[in-house]
C-alpha positions, 0 to 999 in steps of 0.5 A: 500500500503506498501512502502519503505524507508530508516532508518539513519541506512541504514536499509530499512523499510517498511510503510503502507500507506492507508485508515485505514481498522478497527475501531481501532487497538488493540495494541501488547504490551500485547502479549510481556507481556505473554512471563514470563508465563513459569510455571502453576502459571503464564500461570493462570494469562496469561490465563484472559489476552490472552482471554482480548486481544483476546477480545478486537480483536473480539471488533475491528473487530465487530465495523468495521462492523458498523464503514466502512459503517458509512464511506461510507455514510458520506464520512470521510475516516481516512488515515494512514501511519505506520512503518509495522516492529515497530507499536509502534513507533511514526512515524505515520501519521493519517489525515481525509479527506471528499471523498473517492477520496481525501482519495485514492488522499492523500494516493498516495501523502504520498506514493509518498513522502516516496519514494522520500524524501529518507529522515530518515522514522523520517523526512518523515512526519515532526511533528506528527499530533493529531487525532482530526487535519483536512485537509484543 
């Protein structure tokens, strides 16, 4: 679900919020990397590093096979809340909850919060929780 809120700057943003879909995600930071390949030395060296990322995408989506159904039979749903237009920001929100009716339950609240708070996207969630925290 993709939700909107509002930035100290006034700008709008939009957040995803939801049961994490894949086993991982592969970070984008690589492609911003390839962006000195302009001659045939360098698109030699952007070459190996495009096919590891690539690599590492076809790993995730490949783990995911595994990963959802693994979800499904013990009932532990990891639920996410992320800005779309900056991935690597740290306002974000992991937490695992038991039940996929808890994880949908969760997924509503964080929704509902973002739009209500009108708060900075920082502010939203408060303090960044660590994966390994647990919902009690």
């Amino acid at each position: 679900m993709v939700v909107l809120s509002r930035l100290e700057s006034g700008d709008w943003v939009r957040w995803r919020v939801g049961r994490r879909r894949l086993a991982w995600l592969p970070g984008a930071h690589v492609l911003g990397a390839l962006q000195f390949a302009q001659d045939p030395f360098t698109l030699f060296v952007a070459i190996p590093v495009l096919a590891w990322w690539l690599g590492t995408w076809l790993a995730a989506l490949l783990a995911t096979l595994v990963v959802w159904p693994v979800r499904m039979v013990t009932g532990r749903w990891t639920v996410v809340a992320y800005m779309l237009n900056s991935p690597g920001d740290e306002r974000f929100r992991r937490l695992r909850v038991d039940g996929r009716e808890a994880a949908d339950a969760t997924v509503q609240q964080w929704a509902s919060d973002i739009r209500a708070a009108q708060l900075p996207a920082s502010q939203a969630f408060g303090v960044r929780q660590k994966p390994g925290e647990h919902r009690s």
